[in-house]
C-alpha positions in Angstrom: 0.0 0.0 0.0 1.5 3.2 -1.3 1.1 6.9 1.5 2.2 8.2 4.2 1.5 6.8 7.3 -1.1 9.0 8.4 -2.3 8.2 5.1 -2.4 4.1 5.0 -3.7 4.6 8.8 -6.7 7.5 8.0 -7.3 4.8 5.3 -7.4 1.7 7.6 -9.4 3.1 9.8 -12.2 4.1 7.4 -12.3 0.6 5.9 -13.1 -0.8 9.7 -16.1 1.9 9.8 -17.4 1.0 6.3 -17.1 -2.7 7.1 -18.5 -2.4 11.0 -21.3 0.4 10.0 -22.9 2.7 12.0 -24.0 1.9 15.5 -22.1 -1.6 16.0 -19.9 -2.2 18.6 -16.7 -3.4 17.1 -16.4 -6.4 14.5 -12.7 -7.8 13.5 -13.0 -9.1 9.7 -10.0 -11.1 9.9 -8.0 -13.1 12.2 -5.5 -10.9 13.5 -2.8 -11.2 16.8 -2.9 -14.0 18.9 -6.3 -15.1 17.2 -4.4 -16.0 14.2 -1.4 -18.1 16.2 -4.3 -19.9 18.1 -6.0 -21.0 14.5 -9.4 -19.1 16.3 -11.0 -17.0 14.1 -13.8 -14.5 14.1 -16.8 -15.3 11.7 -16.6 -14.5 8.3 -19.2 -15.8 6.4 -21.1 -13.5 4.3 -23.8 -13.2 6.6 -21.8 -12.2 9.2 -23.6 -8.8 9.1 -26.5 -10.1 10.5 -24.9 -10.8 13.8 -22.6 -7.5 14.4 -24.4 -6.2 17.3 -22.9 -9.1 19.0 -19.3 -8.6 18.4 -17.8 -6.6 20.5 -13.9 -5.0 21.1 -12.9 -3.8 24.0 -9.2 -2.7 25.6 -7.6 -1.9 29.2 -4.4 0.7 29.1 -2.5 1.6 32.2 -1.9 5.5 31.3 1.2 5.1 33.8 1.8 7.3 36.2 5.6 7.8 35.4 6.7 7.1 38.9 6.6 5.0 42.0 3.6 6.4 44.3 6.0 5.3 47.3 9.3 5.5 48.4 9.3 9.1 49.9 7.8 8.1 53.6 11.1 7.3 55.5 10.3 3.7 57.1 12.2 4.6 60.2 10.6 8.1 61.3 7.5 7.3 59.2 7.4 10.8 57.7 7.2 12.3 54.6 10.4 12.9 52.9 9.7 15.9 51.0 12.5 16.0 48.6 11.8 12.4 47.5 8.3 13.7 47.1 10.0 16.4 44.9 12.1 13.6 43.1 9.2 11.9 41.9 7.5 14.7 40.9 10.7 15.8 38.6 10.3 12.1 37.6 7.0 12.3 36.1 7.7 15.7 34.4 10.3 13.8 32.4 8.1 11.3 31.2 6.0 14.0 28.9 2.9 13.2 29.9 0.6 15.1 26.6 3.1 13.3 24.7 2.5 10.2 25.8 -1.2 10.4 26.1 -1.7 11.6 22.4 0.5 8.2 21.4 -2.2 6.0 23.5 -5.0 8.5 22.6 -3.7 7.6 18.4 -3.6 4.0 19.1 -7.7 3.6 20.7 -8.3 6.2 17.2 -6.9 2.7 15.2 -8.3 0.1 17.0 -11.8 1.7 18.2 -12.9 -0.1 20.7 -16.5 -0.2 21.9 -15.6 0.5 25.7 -11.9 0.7 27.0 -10.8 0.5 30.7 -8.1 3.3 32.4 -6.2 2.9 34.7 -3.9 5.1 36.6 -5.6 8.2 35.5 -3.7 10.7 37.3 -4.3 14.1 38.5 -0.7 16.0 39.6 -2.0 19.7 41.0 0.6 22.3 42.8 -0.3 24.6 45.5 1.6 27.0 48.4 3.8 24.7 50.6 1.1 24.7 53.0 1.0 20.8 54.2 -0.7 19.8 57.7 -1.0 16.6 58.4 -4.6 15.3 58.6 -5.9 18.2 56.4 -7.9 18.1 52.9 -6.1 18.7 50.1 -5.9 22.1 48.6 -3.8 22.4 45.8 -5.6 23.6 42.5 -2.9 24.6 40.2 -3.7 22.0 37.4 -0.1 20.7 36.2 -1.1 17.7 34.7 -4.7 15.6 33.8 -4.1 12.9 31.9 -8.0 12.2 31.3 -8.2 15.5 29.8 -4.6 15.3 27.6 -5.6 11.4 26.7 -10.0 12.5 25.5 -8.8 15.8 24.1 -6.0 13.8 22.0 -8.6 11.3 21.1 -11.2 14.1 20.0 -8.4 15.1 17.8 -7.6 11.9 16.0 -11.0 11.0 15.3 -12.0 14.3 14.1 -8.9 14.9 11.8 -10.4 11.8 9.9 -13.7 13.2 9.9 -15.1 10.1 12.3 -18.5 10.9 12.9 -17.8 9.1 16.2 -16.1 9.7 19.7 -16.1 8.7 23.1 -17.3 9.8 26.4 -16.6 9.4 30.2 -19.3 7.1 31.6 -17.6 6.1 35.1 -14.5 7.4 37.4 -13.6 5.6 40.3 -11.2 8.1 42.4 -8.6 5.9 44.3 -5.8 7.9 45.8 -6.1 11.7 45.8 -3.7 12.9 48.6 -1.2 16.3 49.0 2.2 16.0 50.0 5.3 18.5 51.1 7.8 19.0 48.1 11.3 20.2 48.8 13.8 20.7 45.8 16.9 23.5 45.3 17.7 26.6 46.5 14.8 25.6 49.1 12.0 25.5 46.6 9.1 24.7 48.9 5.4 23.7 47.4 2.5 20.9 47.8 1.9 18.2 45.5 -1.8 16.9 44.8 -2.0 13.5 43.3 -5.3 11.9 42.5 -5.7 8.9 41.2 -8.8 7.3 39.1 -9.8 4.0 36.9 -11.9 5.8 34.3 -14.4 4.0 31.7 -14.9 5.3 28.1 -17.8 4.0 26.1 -17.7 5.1 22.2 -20.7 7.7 21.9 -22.5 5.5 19.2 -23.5 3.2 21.9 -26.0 3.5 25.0 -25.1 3.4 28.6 -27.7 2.3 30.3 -26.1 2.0 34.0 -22.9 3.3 35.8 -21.3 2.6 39.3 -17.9 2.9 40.8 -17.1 2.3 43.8 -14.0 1.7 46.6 -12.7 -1.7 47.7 -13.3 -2.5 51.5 -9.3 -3.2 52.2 -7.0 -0.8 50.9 -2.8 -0.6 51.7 -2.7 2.2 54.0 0.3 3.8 56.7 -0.4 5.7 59.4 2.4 8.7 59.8 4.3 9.8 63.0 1.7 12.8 62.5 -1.1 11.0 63.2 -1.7 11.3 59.1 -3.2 7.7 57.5 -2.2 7.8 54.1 -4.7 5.0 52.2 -3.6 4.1 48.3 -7.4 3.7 47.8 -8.3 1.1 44.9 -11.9 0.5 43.6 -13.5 -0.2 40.0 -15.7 1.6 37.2 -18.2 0.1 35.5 -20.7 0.7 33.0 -23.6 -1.6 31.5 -23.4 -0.9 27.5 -26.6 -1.5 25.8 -26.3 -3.6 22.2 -28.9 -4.8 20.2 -30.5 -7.3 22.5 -26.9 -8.0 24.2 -26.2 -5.3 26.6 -23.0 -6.5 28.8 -21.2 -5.3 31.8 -17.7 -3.9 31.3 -15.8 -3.5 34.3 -12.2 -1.8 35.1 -9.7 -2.1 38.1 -6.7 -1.6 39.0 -5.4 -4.0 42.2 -3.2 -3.4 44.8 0.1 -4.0 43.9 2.0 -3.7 47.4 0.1 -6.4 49.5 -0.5 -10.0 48.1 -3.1 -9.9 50.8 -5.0 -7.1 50.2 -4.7 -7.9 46.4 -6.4 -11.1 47.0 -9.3 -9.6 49.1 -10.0 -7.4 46.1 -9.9 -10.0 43.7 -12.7 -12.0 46.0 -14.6 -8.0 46.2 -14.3 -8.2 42.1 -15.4 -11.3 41.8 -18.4 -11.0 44.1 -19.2 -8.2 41.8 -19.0 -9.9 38.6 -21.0 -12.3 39.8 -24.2 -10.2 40.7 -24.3 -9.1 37.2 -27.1 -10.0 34.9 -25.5 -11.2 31.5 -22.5 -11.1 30.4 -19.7 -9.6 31.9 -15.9 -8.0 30.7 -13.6 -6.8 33.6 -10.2 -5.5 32.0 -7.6 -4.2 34.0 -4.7 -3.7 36.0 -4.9 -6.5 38.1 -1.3 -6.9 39.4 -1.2 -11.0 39.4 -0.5 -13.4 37.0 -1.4 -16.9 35.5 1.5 -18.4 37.1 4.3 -18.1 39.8 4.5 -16.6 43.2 1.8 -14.0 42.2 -0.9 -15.9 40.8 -3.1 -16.7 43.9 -5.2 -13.6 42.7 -5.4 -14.1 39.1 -6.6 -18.1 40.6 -9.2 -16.3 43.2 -10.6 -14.7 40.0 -10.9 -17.5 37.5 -11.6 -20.4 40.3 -14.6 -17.8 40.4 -16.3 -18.1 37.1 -14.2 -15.4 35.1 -12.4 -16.7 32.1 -9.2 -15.1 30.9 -10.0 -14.3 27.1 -6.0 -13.5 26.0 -5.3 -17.4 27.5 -9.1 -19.0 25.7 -7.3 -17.7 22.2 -3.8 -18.2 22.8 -0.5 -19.7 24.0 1.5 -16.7 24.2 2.8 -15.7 27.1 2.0 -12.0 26.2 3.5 -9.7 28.8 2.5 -6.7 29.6 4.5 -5.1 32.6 7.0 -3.2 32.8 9.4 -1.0 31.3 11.2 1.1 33.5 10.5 3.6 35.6 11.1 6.7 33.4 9.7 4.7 29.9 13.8 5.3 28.3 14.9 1.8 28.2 15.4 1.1 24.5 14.7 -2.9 24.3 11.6 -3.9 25.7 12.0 -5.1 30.0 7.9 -6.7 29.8 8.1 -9.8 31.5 4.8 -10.5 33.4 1.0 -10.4 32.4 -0.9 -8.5 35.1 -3.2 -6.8 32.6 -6.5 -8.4 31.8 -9.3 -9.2 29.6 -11.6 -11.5 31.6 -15.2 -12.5 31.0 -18.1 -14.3 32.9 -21.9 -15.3 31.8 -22.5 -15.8 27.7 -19.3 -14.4 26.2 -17.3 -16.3 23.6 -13.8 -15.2 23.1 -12.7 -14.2 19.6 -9.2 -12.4 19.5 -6.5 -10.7 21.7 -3.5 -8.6 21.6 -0.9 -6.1 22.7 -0.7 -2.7 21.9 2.4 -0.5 23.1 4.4 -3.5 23.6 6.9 -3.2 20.3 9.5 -0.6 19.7 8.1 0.5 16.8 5.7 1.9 19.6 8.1 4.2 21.0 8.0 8.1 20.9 10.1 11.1 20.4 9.0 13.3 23.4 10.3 17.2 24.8 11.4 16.8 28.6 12.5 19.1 30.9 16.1 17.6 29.9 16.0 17.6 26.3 14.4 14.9 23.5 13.8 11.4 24.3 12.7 8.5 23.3 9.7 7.3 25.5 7.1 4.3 25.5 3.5 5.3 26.3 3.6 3.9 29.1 5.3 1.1 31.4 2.2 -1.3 30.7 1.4 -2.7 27.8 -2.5 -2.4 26.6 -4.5 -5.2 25.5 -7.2 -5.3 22.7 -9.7 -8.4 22.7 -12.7 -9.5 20.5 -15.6 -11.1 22.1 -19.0 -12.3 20.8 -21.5 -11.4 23.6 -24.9 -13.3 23.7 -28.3 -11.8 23.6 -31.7 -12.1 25.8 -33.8 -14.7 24.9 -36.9 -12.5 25.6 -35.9 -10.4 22.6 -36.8 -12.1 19.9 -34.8 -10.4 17.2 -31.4 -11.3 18.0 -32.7 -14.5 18.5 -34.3 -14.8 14.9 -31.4 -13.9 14.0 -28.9 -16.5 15.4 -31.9 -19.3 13.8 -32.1 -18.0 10.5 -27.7 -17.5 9.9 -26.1 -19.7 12.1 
């Protein structure tokens, strides 16, 4: 194919709009990914048409935050260190967030998924250096929002191919949203703000018919020589998406990361919560456990609960997703576990799965406050899946349907 590659990609994506029509929810017309190494492929009969409403795509991104949210309470005096605080704020300045947020905001503009899960949806705000243990935080300066650089970058991308499509916020779970004491040179003194969200976007050419979010029940949390509790707060988004005669749960998370224990009580909260759903269900996430090894006994909480991991129904890939390092510089790829998920409960059929972010290729050319780099979007890999979701019985058109083409 001859063009630029704005070009071959404006084109590529208006072929999967012709071909999926207006309204659907996402329909892959070719093996593609770890679909294709597996020898599963999606229908594609020549009636295939008939059935789109049931074919869904969705994806789960971890924005990443761009450093480590601890490390800057001293575990001797248990008090904030406020020039580590200022550390990792100088950290996630030279990880260009816009920069990295348009690259993942151009990558959902390819793929179009019908609903995709956030994680680590961070809010940095400054304010005066006026910190007190205990109180609310204050700071309102914006510095960074990287739900508002990663819709306003998707807006763009759809818009410069004249989509007549876009996406919208339909849940935000807030997590962490704490201020802390910064210290650097020549005694600059200020407060940092960070709040933290799992955010769901639904594509605007669909229906939400119900939202929720909500926090888990046992959180890591450190109380201060102060008297300060500092909580990293984790809960879930979800919205219920309404297809034609299929309307499904889609659910996004982001587990705790520093407690195996606490990580498995939220898997049993999640799965609870899958499991009072009506229909079917897609939960993609952050979940910080794997299939296997010494972090798995969530991952096994999880699908010893009814959830099926789509990525491991379609292939035997390993598939990593996590992590490069902490500033997103290293040049070969360090992804060597899978903690993010697509999993499914109720009448789902898994089609297709892959990675996005995860080859080189994927890298950027970024400004930092110390000069051009080369960054990846983010320290997680994203994952795209296909599914087939089944519809009601009681609507009989759906159903008519699935008689009359197969």
């Amino acid at each position: 194919m001859v063009g630029s590659p704005d070009e071959r990609r404006g084109v590529r994506r208006r072929s999967v709009l012709r071909a999926a029509g207006a309204g659907v929810a996402g329909f892959v017309p070719a093996a593609s990914g770890a679909a294709a190494a597996s020898g599963r492929q999606p229908d594609t009969s020549a009636d295939w048409s008939a059935r789109l409403p049931q074919h869904v795509r969705v994806a789960t991104r971890n924005l990443g935050l761009g450093a480590r949210l601890y490390g800057f309470v001293d575990t001797d005096t248990l008090r904030i260190d406020p020039e580590q605080v200022y550390e990792r704020y100088q950290q996630v300045r030279s990880t260009a967030p816009p920069a990295r947020m348009a690259a993942i905001a151009s990558g959902l503009a390819d793929d179009l998924p019908a609903v995709v899960g956030l994680q680590e949806v961070a809010r940095i705000r400054r304010g005066p250096n006026d910190y007190a243990g205990g109180s609310e935080p204050n700071a309102r300066r914006e510095v960074y929002d990287f739900l508002d650089l990663l819709t306003t970058a998707l807006e763009s991308e759809l818009d410069r191919y004249d989509f007549d499509v876009g996406y919208r916020v339909a849940a935000v779970s807030q997590n962490l949203d704490e201020e802390f004491p910064a210290e650097g040179p020549d005694d600059e003194r200020f407060d940092i703000r960070l709040t933290d969200r799992d955010v769901v976007l639904v594509r605007d050419d669909l229906a939400v018919r119900r939202t929720d979010d909500g926090t888990y029940g046992l959180n890591v949390s450190a109380t201060l020589e102060d008297g300060t509790r500092v909580s990293v707060k984790r809960g879930y988004a979800l919205a219920t998406v309404e297809l034609e005669g299929a309307p499904f749960t889609f659910v996004t998370t982001h587990l705790a990361v520093a407690s195996r224990i606490i990580r498995e009580a939220q898997a049993e909260e999640l799965a609870g919560l899958a499991e009072r759903r009506d229909g079917p269900v897609l939960v993609a996430g952050d979940l910080n456990t794997t299939p296997e090894g010494d972090r798995s006994a969530a991952y096994e909480r999880l699908t010893d609960a009814g959830l099926e991991d789509v990525w491991a129904a379609v292939t035997d890939d390993p598939g990593p997703t996590c992590c490069q390092g902490e500033l997103m510089r290293n040049e070969r790829s360090r992804l060597g576990i899978r903690v993010d998920h697509v999993l499914s409960a109720g009448p789902v059929v898994p089609l297709a799965a892959r990675r996005t972010g995860a080859d080189p290729d994927d890298r950027i050319e970024a400004t930092t406050p110390d000069g051009e780099v080369r960054l990846w979007p983010s320290d997680h890999a994203g994952v795209v899946a296909d599914v087939r979701v089944e519809p009601r019985t009681r609507d009989p058109v759906p159903v008519l349907r699935r008689l009359l083409f197969g």
